[in-house]
C-alpha positions in Angstrom: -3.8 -48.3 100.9 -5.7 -51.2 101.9 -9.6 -52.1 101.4 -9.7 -52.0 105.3 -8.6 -48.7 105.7 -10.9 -46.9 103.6 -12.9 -46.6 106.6 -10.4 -45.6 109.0 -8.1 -43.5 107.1 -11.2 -41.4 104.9 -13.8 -42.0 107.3 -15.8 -44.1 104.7 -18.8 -46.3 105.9 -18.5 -49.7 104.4 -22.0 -50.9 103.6 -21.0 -54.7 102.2 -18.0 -55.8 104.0 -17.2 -59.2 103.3 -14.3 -58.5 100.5 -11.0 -59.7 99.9 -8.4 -57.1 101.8 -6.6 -56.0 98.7 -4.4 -52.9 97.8 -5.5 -50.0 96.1 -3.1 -48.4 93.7 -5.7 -46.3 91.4 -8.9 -44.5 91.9 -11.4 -44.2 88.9 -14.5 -41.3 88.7 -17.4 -41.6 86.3 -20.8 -42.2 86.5 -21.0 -43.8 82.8 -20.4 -47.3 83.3 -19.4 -48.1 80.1 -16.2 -45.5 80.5 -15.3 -47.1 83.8 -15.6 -50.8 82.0 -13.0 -49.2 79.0 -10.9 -46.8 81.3 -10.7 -48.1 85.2 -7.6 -49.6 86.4 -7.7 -53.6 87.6 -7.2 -53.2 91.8 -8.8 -49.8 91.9 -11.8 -47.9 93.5 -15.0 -46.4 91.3 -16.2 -43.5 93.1 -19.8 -42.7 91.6 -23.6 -41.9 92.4 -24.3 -45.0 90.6 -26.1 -47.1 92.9 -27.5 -50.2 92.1 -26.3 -53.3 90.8 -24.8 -52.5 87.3 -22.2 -51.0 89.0 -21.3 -53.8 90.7 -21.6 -55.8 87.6 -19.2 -53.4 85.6 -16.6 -53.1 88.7 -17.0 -57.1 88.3 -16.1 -57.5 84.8 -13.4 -54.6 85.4 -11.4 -56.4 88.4 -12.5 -53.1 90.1 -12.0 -54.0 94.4 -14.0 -51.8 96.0 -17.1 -48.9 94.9 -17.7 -45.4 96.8 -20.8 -44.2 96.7 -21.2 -40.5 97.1 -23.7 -38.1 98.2 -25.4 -40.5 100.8 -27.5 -42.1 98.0 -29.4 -44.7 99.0 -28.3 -48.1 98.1 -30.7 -51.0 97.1 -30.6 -54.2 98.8 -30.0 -56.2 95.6 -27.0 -54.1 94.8 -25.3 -55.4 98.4 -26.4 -58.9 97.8 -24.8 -59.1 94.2 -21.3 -56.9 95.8 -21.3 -59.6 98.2 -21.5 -62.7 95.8 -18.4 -60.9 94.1 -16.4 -59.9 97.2 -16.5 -56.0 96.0 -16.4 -53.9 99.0 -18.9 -51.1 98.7 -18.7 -47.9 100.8 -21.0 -44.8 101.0 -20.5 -41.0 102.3 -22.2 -37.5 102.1 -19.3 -36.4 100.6 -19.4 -35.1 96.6 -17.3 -37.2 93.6 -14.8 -34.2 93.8 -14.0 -34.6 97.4 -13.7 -38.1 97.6 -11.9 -38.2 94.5 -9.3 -35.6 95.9 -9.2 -37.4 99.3 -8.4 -41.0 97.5 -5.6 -39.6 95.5 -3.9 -37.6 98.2 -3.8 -40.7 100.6 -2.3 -42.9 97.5 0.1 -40.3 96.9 1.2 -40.2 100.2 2.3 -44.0 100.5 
């Protein structure tokens, strides 16, 4: 799945999206960011409620592509400007960690 279809195909809103169209192969879930930094795949999306910019600094130092944030949280200004200076798309949705989660892994497994 590409970057650009998180939107279409899961009905994600992308909130910073000036990003690199990359593939996604993996999808990581955790709001500890130090498990994400020892655990998450290179390429993949973080789906969290973390929202603010050491998210975006961990998905950075993690060669994480793109962050989902769940449960409509708000997200800070500063945490757009710093996804944008390191081309990390960032989406948001009502929907729960458990949802999205399910919904990322069944549209990997289908391609």
């Amino acid at each position: 799945m590409k970057l650009s279809e998180m939107s279409s195909s899961l009905g994600y809103t992308a909130v910073q999206d000036q990003f690199q169209d990359r593939d996604i192969q993996h999808g990581y879930t955790s709001d500890l960011l130090s498990d994400v930094m020892a655990n998450a795949a290179e390429g993949s999306v973080l789906i969290t409620i973390q929202a603010h910019k050491n998210a975006v600094a961990v998905a950075s130092m993690a060669g994480i592509a793109a962050i989902v944030i769940c449960n409509s949280r708000p997200i800070p200004d500063d945490m757009l400007e710093t996804a944008r200076s390191e081309c990390i798309a960032v989406f948001t949705t009502p929907k729960n960690q458990f949802t999205v989660s399910a919904e990322v892994y069944n549209r990997l497994q289908a391609e």
